[in-house]
C-alpha positions as CSV (number, residue, x, y, z in Angstrom):
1,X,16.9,-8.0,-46.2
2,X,13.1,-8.5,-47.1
3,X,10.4,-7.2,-44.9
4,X,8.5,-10.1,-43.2
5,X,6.9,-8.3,-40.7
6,X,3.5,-9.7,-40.5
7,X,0.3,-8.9,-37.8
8,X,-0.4,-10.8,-34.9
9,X,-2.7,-13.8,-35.9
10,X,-6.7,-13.4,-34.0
11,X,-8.7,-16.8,-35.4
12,X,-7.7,-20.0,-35.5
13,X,-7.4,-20.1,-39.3
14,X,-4.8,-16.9,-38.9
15,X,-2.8,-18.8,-36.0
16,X,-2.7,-21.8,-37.7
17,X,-1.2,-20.1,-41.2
18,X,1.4,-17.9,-38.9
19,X,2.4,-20.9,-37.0
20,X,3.0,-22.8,-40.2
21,X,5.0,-20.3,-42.0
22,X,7.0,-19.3,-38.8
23,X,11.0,-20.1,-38.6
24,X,12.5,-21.2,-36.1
25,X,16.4,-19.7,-35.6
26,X,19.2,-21.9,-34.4
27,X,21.9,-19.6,-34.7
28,X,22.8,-21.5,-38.0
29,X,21.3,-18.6,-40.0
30,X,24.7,-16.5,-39.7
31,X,27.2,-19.9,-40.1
32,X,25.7,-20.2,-43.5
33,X,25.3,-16.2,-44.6
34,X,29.2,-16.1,-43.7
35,X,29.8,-19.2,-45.8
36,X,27.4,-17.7,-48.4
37,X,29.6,-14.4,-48.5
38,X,32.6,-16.0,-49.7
39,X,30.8,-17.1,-52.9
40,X,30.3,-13.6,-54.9
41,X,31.7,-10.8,-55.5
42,X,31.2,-7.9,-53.4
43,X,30.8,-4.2,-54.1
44,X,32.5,-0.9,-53.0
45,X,30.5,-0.8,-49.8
46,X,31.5,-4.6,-49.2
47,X,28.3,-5.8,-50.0
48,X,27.9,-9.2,-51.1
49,X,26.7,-9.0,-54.8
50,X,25.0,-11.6,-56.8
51,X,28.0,-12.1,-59.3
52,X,29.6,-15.2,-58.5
53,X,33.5,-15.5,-57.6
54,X,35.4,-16.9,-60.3
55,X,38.5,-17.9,-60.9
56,X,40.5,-15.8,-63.0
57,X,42.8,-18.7,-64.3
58,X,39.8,-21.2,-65.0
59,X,37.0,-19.3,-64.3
60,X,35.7,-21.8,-62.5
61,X,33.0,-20.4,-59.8
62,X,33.0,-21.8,-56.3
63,X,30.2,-24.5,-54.3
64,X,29.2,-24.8,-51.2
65,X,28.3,-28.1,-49.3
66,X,25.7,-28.3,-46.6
67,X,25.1,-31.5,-44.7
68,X,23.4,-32.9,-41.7
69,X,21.3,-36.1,-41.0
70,X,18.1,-36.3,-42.5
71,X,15.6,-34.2,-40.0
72,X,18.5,-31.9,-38.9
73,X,17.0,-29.0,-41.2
74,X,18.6,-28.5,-44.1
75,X,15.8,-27.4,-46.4
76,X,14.5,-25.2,-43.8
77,X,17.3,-23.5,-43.8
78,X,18.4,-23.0,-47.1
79,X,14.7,-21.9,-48.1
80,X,14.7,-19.3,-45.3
81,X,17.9,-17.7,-46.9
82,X,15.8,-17.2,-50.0
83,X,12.9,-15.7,-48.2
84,X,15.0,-12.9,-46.3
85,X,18.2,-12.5,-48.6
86,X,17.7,-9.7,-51.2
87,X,20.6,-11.2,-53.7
88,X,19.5,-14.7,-53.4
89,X,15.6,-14.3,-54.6
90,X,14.0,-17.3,-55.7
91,X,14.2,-18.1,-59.6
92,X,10.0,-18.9,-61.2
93,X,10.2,-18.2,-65.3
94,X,8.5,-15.0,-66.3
95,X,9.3,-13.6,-62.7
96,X,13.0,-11.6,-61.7
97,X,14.9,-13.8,-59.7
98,X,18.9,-15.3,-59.8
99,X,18.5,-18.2,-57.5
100,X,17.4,-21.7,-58.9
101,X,15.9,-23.8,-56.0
102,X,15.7,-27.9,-57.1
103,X,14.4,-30.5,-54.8
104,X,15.9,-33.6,-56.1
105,X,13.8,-36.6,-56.3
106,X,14.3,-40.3,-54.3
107,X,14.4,-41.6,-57.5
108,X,15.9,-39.5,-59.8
109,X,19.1,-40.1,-61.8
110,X,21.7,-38.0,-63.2
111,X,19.7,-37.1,-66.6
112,X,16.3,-37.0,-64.5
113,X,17.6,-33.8,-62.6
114,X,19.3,-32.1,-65.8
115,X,15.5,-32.2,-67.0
116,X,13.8,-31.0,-63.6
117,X,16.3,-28.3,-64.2
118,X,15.5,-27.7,-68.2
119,X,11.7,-27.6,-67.0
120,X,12.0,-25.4,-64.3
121,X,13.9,-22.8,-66.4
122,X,11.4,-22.9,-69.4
123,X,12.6,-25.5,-71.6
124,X,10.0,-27.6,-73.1
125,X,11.3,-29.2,-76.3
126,X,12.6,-31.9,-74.1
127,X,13.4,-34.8,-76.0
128,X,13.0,-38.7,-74.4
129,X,16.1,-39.9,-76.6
130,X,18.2,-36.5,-75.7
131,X,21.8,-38.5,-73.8
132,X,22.4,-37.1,-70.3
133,X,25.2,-35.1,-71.5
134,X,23.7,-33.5,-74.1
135,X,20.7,-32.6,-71.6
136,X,23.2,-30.7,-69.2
137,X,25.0,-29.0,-71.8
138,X,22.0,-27.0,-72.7
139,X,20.4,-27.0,-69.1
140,X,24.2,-25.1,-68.6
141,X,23.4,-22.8,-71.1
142,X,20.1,-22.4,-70.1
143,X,21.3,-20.7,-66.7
144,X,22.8,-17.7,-68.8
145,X,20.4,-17.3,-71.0
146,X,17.7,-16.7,-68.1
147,X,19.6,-15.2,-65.9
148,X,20.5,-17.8,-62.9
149,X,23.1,-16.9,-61.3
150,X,22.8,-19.3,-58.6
151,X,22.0,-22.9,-58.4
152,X,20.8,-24.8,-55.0
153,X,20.7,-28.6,-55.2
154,X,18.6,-30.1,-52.1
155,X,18.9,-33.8,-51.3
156,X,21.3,-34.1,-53.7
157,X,22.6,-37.1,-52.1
158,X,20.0,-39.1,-54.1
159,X,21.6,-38.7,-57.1
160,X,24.8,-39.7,-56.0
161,X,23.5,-43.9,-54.8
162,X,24.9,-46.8,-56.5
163,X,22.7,-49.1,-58.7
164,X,21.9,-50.5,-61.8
165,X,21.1,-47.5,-64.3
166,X,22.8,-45.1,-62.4
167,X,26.0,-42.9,-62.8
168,X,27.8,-41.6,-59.6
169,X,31.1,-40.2,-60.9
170,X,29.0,-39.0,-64.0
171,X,27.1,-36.9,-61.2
172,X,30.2,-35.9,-59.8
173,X,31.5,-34.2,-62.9
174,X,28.0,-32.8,-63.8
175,X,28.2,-30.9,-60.6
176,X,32.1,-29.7,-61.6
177,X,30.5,-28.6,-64.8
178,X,27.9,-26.3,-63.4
179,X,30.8,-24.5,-61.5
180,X,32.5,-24.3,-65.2
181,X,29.6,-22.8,-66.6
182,X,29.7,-19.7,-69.0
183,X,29.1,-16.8,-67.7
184,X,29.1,-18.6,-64.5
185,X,26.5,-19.7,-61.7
186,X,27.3,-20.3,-58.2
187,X,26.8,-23.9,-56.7
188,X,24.7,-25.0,-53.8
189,X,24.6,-28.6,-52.7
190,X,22.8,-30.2,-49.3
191,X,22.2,-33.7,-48.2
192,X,23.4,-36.2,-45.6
193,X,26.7,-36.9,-44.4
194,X,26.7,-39.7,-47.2
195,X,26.9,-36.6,-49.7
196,X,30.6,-35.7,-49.2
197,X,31.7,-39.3,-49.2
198,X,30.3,-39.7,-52.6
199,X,32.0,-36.7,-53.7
200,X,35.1,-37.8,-52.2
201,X,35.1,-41.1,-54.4
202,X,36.5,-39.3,-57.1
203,X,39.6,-40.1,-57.6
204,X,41.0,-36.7,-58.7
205,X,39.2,-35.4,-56.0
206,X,39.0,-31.9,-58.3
207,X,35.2,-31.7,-57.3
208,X,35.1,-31.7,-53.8
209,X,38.5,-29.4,-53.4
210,X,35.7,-27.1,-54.9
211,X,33.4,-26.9,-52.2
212,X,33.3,-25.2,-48.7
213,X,31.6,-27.2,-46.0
214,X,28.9,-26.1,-43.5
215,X,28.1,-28.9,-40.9
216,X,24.5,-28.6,-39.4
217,X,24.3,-30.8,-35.9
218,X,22.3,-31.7,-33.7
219,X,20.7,-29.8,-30.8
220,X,22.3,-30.8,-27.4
221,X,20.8,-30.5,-24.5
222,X,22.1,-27.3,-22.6
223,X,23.7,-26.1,-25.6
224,X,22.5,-22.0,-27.4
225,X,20.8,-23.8,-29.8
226,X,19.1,-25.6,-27.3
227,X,18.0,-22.2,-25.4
228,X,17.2,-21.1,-28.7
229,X,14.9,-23.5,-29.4
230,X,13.2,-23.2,-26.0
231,X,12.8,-19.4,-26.6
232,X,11.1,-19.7,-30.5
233,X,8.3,-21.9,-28.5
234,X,7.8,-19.7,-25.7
235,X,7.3,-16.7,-27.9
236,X,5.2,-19.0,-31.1
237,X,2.9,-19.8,-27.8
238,X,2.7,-16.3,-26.5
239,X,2.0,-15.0,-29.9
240,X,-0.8,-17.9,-30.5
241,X,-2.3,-17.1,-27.0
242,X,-1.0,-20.6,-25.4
243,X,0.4,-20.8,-22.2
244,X,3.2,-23.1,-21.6
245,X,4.3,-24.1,-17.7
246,X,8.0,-23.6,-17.2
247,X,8.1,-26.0,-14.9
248,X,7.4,-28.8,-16.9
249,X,10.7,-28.3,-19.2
250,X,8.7,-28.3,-22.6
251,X,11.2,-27.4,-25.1
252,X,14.0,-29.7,-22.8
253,X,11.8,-32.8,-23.7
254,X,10.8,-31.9,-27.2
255,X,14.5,-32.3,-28.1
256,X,14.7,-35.5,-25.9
257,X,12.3,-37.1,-27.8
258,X,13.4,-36.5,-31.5
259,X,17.3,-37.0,-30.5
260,X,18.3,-33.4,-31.0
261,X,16.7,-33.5,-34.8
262,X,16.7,-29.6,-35.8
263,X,13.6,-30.2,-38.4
264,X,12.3,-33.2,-36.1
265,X,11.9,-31.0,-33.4
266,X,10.4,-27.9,-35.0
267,X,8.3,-30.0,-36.4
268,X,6.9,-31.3,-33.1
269,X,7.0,-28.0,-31.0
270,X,4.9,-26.8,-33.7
271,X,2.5,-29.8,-33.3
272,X,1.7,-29.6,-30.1
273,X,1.2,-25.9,-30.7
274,X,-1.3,-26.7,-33.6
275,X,-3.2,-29.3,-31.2
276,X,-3.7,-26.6,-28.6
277,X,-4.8,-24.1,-30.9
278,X,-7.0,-26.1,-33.6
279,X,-9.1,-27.8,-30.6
280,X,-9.0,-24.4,-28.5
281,X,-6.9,-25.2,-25.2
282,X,-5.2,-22.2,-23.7
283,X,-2.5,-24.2,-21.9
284,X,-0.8,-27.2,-23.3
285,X,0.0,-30.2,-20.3
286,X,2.3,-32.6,-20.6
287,X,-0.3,-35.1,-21.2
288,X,-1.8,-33.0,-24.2
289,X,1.8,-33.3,-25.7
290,X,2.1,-37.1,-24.6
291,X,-0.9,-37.9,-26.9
292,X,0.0,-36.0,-30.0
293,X,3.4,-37.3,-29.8
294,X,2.5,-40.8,-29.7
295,X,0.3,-40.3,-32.7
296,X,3.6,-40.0,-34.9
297,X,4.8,-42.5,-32.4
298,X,2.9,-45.7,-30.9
299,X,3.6,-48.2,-28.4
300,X,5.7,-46.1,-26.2
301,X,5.0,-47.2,-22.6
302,X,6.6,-44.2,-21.2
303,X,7.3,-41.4,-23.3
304,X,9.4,-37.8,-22.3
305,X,5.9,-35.8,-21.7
306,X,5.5,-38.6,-18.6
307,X,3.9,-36.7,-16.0
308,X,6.9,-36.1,-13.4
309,X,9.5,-34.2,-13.1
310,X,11.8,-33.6,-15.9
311,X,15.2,-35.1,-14.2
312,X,13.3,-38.0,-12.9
313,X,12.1,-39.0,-16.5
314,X,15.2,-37.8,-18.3
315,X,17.0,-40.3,-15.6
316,X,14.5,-43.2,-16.8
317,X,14.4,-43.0,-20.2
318,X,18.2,-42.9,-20.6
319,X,18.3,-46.0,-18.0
320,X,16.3,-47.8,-20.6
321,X,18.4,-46.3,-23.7
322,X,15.8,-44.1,-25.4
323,X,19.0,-41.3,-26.4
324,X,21.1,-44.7,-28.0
Protein backbone atom coordinates (compact mmCIF):
# COMPACT_ATOMS: atom_id res chain seq x y z
CA UNK A 1 0.00 0.00 0.00
CA UNK A 2 1.30 3.64 -0.68
CA UNK A 3 2.11 5.87 2.19
CA UNK A 4 -0.45 8.80 2.35
CA UNK A 5 0.32 9.92 5.61
CA UNK A 6 0.22 13.52 5.46
CA UNK A 7 0.53 16.53 8.54
CA UNK A 8 -2.21 18.01 10.15
CA UNK A 9 -3.43 21.08 8.11
CA UNK A 10 -2.69 24.83 10.31
CA UNK A 11 -4.09 27.75 7.73
CA UNK A 12 -6.95 27.92 5.92
CA UNK A 13 -5.30 27.32 2.57
CA UNK A 14 -3.70 23.84 4.18
CA UNK A 15 -7.36 22.82 5.56
CA UNK A 16 -8.98 23.64 2.67
CA UNK A 17 -6.34 21.33 0.29
CA UNK A 18 -6.55 18.41 3.04
CA UNK A 19 -10.25 18.62 3.23
CA UNK A 20 -10.42 18.43 -0.57
CA UNK A 21 -8.11 15.53 -1.12
CA UNK A 22 -9.52 13.59 1.91
CA UNK A 23 -11.57 10.11 1.28
CA UNK A 24 -14.19 9.20 2.81
CA UNK A 25 -14.47 5.15 3.53
CA UNK A 26 -17.77 3.35 3.29
CA UNK A 27 -16.62 -0.01 3.80
CA UNK A 28 -16.85 -0.47 -0.06
CA UNK A 29 -13.06 -0.22 -0.30
CA UNK A 30 -12.62 -4.06 0.64
CA UNK A 31 -15.94 -5.26 -1.56
CA UNK A 32 -14.07 -4.06 -4.56
CA UNK A 33 -10.15 -5.03 -3.45
CA UNK A 34 -11.76 -8.67 -3.02
CA UNK A 35 -13.44 -8.44 -6.46
CA UNK A 36 -10.16 -6.86 -7.70
CA UNK A 37 -8.17 -10.01 -6.38
CA UNK A 38 -9.81 -12.39 -8.55
CA UNK A 39 -8.60 -10.55 -11.69
CA UNK A 40 -4.56 -11.42 -11.69
CA UNK A 41 -2.51 -13.70 -10.96
CA UNK A 42 -1.04 -14.01 -7.71
CA UNK A 43 2.44 -14.96 -6.53
CA UNK A 44 3.97 -17.59 -4.13
CA UNK A 45 3.20 -15.52 -1.09
CA UNK A 46 -0.55 -15.14 -2.48
CA UNK A 47 -0.08 -11.72 -3.47
CA UNK A 48 -2.14 -10.32 -5.95
CA UNK A 49 0.18 -9.55 -9.02
CA UNK A 50 -0.29 -7.22 -11.82
CA UNK A 51 -0.55 -10.05 -14.54
CA UNK A 52 -3.99 -10.52 -15.50
CA UNK A 53 -5.83 -14.00 -15.28
CA UNK A 54 -6.30 -15.49 -18.52
CA UNK A 55 -7.84 -18.19 -19.81
CA UNK A 56 -5.75 -20.83 -20.82
CA UNK A 57 -8.23 -22.21 -23.58
CA UNK A 58 -8.92 -18.58 -25.14
CA UNK A 59 -6.76 -16.50 -23.28
CA UNK A 60 -9.27 -14.30 -22.75
CA UNK A 61 -8.59 -12.06 -19.48
CA UNK A 62 -11.45 -11.36 -17.18
CA UNK A 63 -13.67 -7.66 -16.38
CA UNK A 64 -15.15 -6.36 -13.76
CA UNK A 65 -18.49 -4.27 -13.62
CA UNK A 66 -19.07 -1.56 -11.14
CA UNK A 67 -22.36 0.17 -10.96
CA UNK A 68 -24.44 2.46 -8.84
CA UNK A 69 -26.72 5.52 -9.57
CA UNK A 70 -25.10 8.50 -10.63
CA UNK A 71 -23.86 10.37 -7.19
CA UNK A 72 -23.48 6.96 -5.45
CA UNK A 73 -19.47 7.26 -5.89
CA UNK A 74 -18.11 5.32 -8.34
CA UNK A 75 -15.28 7.40 -9.46
CA UNK A 76 -14.32 8.18 -6.09
CA UNK A 77 -13.87 4.93 -5.54
CA UNK A 78 -12.17 3.47 -8.23
CA UNK A 79 -9.62 6.52 -8.21
CA UNK A 80 -8.90 5.92 -4.50
CA UNK A 81 -7.87 2.22 -5.46
CA UNK A 82 -5.24 3.77 -7.64
CA UNK A 83 -3.97 6.12 -5.10
CA UNK A 84 -3.28 3.41 -2.35
CA UNK A 85 -2.85 0.09 -4.42
CA UNK A 86 0.82 -0.63 -5.24
CA UNK A 87 -0.16 -2.98 -8.50
CA UNK A 88 -2.74 -0.75 -9.78
CA UNK A 89 -0.59 2.66 -10.32
CA UNK A 90 -1.91 5.04 -12.52
CA UNK A 91 -0.74 4.87 -16.29
CA UNK A 92 0.82 8.97 -17.67
CA UNK A 93 3.23 8.20 -20.86
CA UNK A 94 6.94 8.64 -20.05
CA UNK A 95 5.99 7.72 -16.38
CA UNK A 96 5.92 3.69 -14.92
CA UNK A 97 2.57 2.77 -14.33
CA UNK A 98 0.09 -0.50 -15.57
CA UNK A 99 -3.27 1.06 -14.93
CA UNK A 100 -5.05 3.10 -17.79
CA UNK A 101 -7.64 5.44 -16.13
CA UNK A 102 -10.36 6.90 -18.99
CA UNK A 103 -13.20 9.10 -18.12
CA UNK A 104 -15.58 8.73 -20.92
CA UNK A 105 -17.16 11.65 -22.38
CA UNK A 106 -21.40 12.54 -22.45
CA UNK A 107 -20.85 12.68 -25.87
CA UNK A 108 -18.58 10.33 -27.03
CA UNK A 109 -19.03 7.38 -29.36
CA UNK A 110 -17.57 4.14 -29.83
CA UNK A 111 -14.52 5.51 -32.15
CA UNK A 112 -14.31 8.83 -29.96
CA UNK A 113 -13.09 6.69 -26.88
CA UNK A 114 -10.72 4.21 -28.98
CA UNK A 115 -9.02 7.76 -29.67
CA UNK A 116 -9.07 9.20 -25.98
CA UNK A 117 -7.47 5.95 -25.43
CA UNK A 118 -4.74 6.15 -28.60
CA UNK A 119 -4.03 9.88 -27.09
CA UNK A 120 -3.59 8.96 -23.72
CA UNK A 121 -1.11 6.18 -24.49
CA UNK A 122 1.08 8.38 -26.88
CA UNK A 123 -0.31 7.96 -30.17
CA UNK A 124 -0.47 10.95 -32.26
CA UNK A 125 -0.59 10.02 -35.88
CA UNK A 126 -4.32 9.83 -35.45
CA UNK A 127 -5.94 9.97 -38.57
CA UNK A 128 -9.76 11.72 -38.96
CA UNK A 129 -10.70 9.08 -41.83
CA UNK A 130 -9.07 5.97 -39.63
CA UNK A 131 -12.80 3.45 -39.30
CA UNK A 132 -13.56 2.71 -35.65
CA UNK A 133 -12.22 -0.72 -35.96
CA UNK A 134 -9.17 -0.03 -37.28
CA UNK A 135 -8.70 2.62 -34.40
CA UNK A 136 -9.16 -0.17 -31.64
CA UNK A 137 -7.09 -2.61 -33.30
CA UNK A 138 -4.07 -0.52 -32.76
CA UNK A 139 -5.33 1.28 -29.52
CA UNK A 140 -5.23 -2.94 -28.55
CA UNK A 141 -1.88 -3.05 -29.53
CA UNK A 142 -0.97 -0.03 -28.11
CA UNK A 143 -1.64 -1.44 -24.45
CA UNK A 144 1.31 -4.08 -25.02
CA UNK A 145 3.48 -2.12 -26.40
CA UNK A 146 3.43 0.45 -23.35
CA UNK A 147 2.93 -1.59 -20.92
CA UNK A 148 -0.92 -1.38 -19.69
CA UNK A 149 -1.84 -4.07 -18.09
CA UNK A 150 -5.04 -2.74 -16.87
CA UNK A 151 -7.75 -0.75 -18.43
CA UNK A 152 -10.54 1.20 -16.19
CA UNK A 153 -13.51 2.60 -18.26
CA UNK A 154 -15.55 5.30 -16.01
CA UNK A 155 -19.04 6.32 -17.21
CA UNK A 156 -18.89 3.94 -19.67
CA UNK A 157 -22.54 3.81 -19.84
CA UNK A 158 -22.27 6.81 -22.28
CA UNK A 159 -21.03 4.95 -24.88
CA UNK A 160 -23.44 2.30 -24.67
CA UNK A 161 -26.97 5.00 -25.57
CA UNK A 162 -28.98 4.55 -28.63
CA UNK A 163 -29.06 7.22 -31.43
CA UNK A 164 -28.45 8.23 -34.68
CA UNK A 165 -24.45 7.74 -35.36
CA UNK A 166 -24.06 5.56 -32.69
CA UNK A 167 -23.04 1.77 -32.32
CA UNK A 168 -24.16 -0.15 -29.07
CA UNK A 169 -23.52 -3.80 -29.89
CA UNK A 170 -20.32 -2.41 -31.79
CA UNK A 171 -19.41 -1.17 -28.12
CA UNK A 172 -20.27 -4.32 -26.71
CA UNK A 173 -17.77 -6.25 -28.75
CA UNK A 174 -15.02 -3.52 -28.46
CA UNK A 175 -15.11 -4.10 -24.81
CA UNK A 176 -14.98 -8.21 -25.47
CA UNK A 177 -12.01 -7.38 -27.57
CA UNK A 178 -9.99 -5.57 -25.02
CA UNK A 179 -10.36 -8.71 -22.78
CA UNK A 180 -8.99 -10.70 -26.05
CA UNK A 181 -6.13 -8.62 -26.25
CA UNK A 182 -2.49 -9.88 -26.86
CA UNK A 183 -0.59 -10.21 -24.28
CA UNK A 184 -3.61 -9.34 -22.31
CA UNK A 185 -5.03 -6.32 -20.15
CA UNK A 186 -7.44 -6.57 -17.49
CA UNK A 187 -10.94 -4.82 -17.85
CA UNK A 188 -12.54 -2.27 -15.67
CA UNK A 189 -16.01 -0.95 -16.42
CA UNK A 190 -18.37 1.52 -14.06
CA UNK A 191 -21.56 3.39 -14.78
CA UNK A 192 -25.23 3.29 -13.79
CA UNK A 193 -27.48 0.44 -13.44
CA UNK A 194 -28.32 1.21 -17.30
CA UNK A 195 -24.68 -0.16 -17.97
CA UNK A 196 -25.35 -3.93 -17.46
CA UNK A 197 -28.69 -3.79 -19.35
CA UNK A 198 -26.89 -2.61 -22.36
CA UNK A 199 -24.45 -5.25 -21.94
CA UNK A 200 -27.11 -7.67 -21.56
CA UNK A 201 -28.68 -6.78 -25.03
CA UNK A 202 -26.39 -8.92 -26.69
CA UNK A 203 -27.82 -11.53 -27.80
CA UNK A 204 -24.98 -14.08 -27.25
CA UNK A 205 -24.62 -12.62 -24.06
CA UNK A 206 -20.59 -13.73 -24.43
CA UNK A 207 -19.65 -10.19 -23.06
CA UNK A 208 -21.36 -9.88 -19.96
CA UNK A 209 -20.83 -13.73 -18.85
CA UNK A 210 -17.29 -12.06 -18.78
CA UNK A 211 -17.76 -9.71 -16.06
CA UNK A 212 -18.00 -9.94 -12.22
CA UNK A 213 -20.37 -7.49 -10.67
CA UNK A 214 -19.82 -5.16 -7.69
CA UNK A 215 -23.08 -3.20 -6.71
CA UNK A 216 -22.43 0.12 -4.91
CA UNK A 217 -25.94 1.32 -2.85
CA UNK A 218 -27.03 3.74 -1.20
CA UNK A 219 -26.44 4.83 2.39
CA UNK A 220 -29.38 3.84 4.73
CA UNK A 221 -30.07 5.40 7.49
CA UNK A 222 -28.86 3.22 10.61
CA UNK A 223 -26.90 1.15 8.46
CA UNK A 224 -22.34 0.79 8.97
CA UNK A 225 -22.09 2.83 6.20
CA UNK A 226 -24.18 5.20 7.67
CA UNK A 227 -22.06 5.18 11.07
CA UNK A 228 -19.26 5.34 8.84
CA UNK A 229 -20.13 8.30 7.22
CA UNK A 230 -20.96 9.99 10.54
CA UNK A 231 -17.50 9.07 11.87
CA UNK A 232 -15.30 10.52 8.56
CA UNK A 233 -17.14 14.03 9.50
CA UNK A 234 -16.57 13.93 13.07
CA UNK A 235 -12.91 13.28 12.63
CA UNK A 236 -12.50 15.76 8.92
CA UNK A 237 -14.00 18.44 11.66
CA UNK A 238 -11.70 17.59 14.48
CA UNK A 239 -8.81 17.51 12.25
CA UNK A 240 -9.93 21.06 10.60
CA UNK A 241 -10.49 22.51 14.21
CA UNK A 242 -14.56 22.52 13.79
CA UNK A 243 -16.77 21.51 16.33
CA UNK A 244 -19.83 19.76 15.44
CA UNK A 245 -22.87 19.29 18.21
CA UNK A 246 -23.93 15.68 18.49
CA UNK A 247 -27.05 16.57 19.33
CA UNK A 248 -28.11 17.99 16.26
CA UNK A 249 -27.65 14.53 14.20
CA UNK A 250 -25.35 16.18 11.50
CA UNK A 251 -24.20 13.36 9.46
CA UNK A 252 -28.02 11.67 10.05
CA UNK A 253 -29.40 14.72 7.99
CA UNK A 254 -26.62 15.09 5.55
CA UNK A 255 -27.74 11.68 4.15
CA UNK A 256 -31.51 12.67 4.49
CA UNK A 257 -31.07 15.30 2.28
CA UNK A 258 -29.16 13.85 -0.70
CA UNK A 259 -31.26 10.35 -0.45
CA UNK A 260 -28.41 8.24 0.69
CA UNK A 261 -26.19 9.47 -2.50
CA UNK A 262 -22.50 8.16 -1.48
CA UNK A 263 -20.75 11.09 -3.68
CA UNK A 264 -23.86 13.43 -2.96
CA UNK A 265 -23.23 13.23 0.45
CA UNK A 266 -19.48 13.50 0.71
CA UNK A 267 -19.77 16.13 -1.28
CA UNK A 268 -21.98 18.08 1.05
CA UNK A 269 -20.39 17.10 4.47
CA UNK A 270 -17.42 18.45 2.98
CA UNK A 271 -19.30 21.72 2.01
CA UNK A 272 -20.41 22.61 5.04
CA UNK A 273 -16.98 21.83 6.41
CA UNK A 274 -15.41 24.29 3.68
CA UNK A 275 -18.05 27.03 4.73
CA UNK A 276 -16.94 26.85 8.38
CA UNK A 277 -13.43 26.87 7.69
CA UNK A 278 -13.07 29.40 4.63
CA UNK A 279 -15.21 32.20 6.61
CA UNK A 280 -13.52 31.10 10.04
CA UNK A 281 -16.45 29.65 12.34
CA UNK A 282 -15.33 27.16 14.94
CA UNK A 283 -18.70 25.46 15.23
CA UNK A 284 -21.02 24.74 12.37
CA UNK A 285 -25.16 25.15 13.40
CA UNK A 286 -27.68 23.74 11.76
CA UNK A 287 -28.61 27.01 10.25
CA UNK A 288 -24.95 27.49 8.81
CA UNK A 289 -25.64 24.12 7.06
CA UNK A 290 -29.32 25.20 6.18
CA UNK A 291 -27.92 28.10 4.09
CA UNK A 292 -25.07 26.32 2.17
CA UNK A 293 -27.36 23.60 1.35
CA UNK A 294 -29.96 25.61 -0.08
CA UNK A 295 -27.39 27.29 -2.27
CA UNK A 296 -27.13 23.91 -4.35
CA UNK A 297 -30.73 23.78 -3.52
CA UNK A 298 -33.42 26.76 -3.58
CA UNK A 299 -36.97 27.17 -2.67
CA UNK A 300 -36.99 24.66 -0.02
CA UNK A 301 -39.41 25.90 2.72
CA UNK A 302 -38.17 23.52 5.20
CA UNK A 303 -35.14 21.79 4.60
CA UNK A 304 -33.37 18.73 7.02
CA UNK A 305 -30.90 21.35 8.92
CA UNK A 306 -34.52 22.90 10.26
CA UNK A 307 -33.77 23.99 13.62
CA UNK A 308 -35.55 21.18 15.85
CA UNK A 309 -35.00 18.09 16.81
CA UNK A 310 -33.86 15.51 14.40
CA UNK A 311 -37.09 13.01 14.84
CA UNK A 312 -39.42 15.85 14.77
CA UNK A 313 -38.01 17.02 11.25
CA UNK A 314 -37.23 13.57 9.96
CA UNK A 315 -41.11 12.91 10.90
CA UNK A 316 -42.11 16.10 8.73
CA UNK A 317 -40.23 15.88 5.82
CA UNK A 318 -41.18 12.24 5.12
CA UNK A 319 -45.04 13.40 5.91
CA UNK A 320 -44.55 15.61 3.04
CA UNK A 321 -42.53 12.98 0.81
CA UNK A 322 -39.08 14.54 0.62
CA UNK A 323 -37.36 10.52 0.78
CA UNK A 324 -39.99 9.56 -2.42
Amino acid sequence: MKNTTTTAPITITEKLKWLENRYWKFGDEENLADNLFDLYEVDDDGRMTSQPRRDPLTGETRGLMVLGASGNGKTALLKRALRVDSILTKFRINHDGTTLFITVPPDATIKKLAEIILAKTGYTKIDAKLRSADAWEIARHRFGLVGIKTVVIDECHHIMRPGSGRDVLGAIQSLKHIMQSDPGVALIIAGVPSLKDAILSEPSGETYRRFQELHLTRIRLGSKAAGLFGKNLMKSAKTLGVELAVEDALPERIIFAEHGQVGKSVALGKEILRDAVSRKRDTISLANADRVFKKSTPGLDMTPFHVADWDVVKAELNAIGWGQ
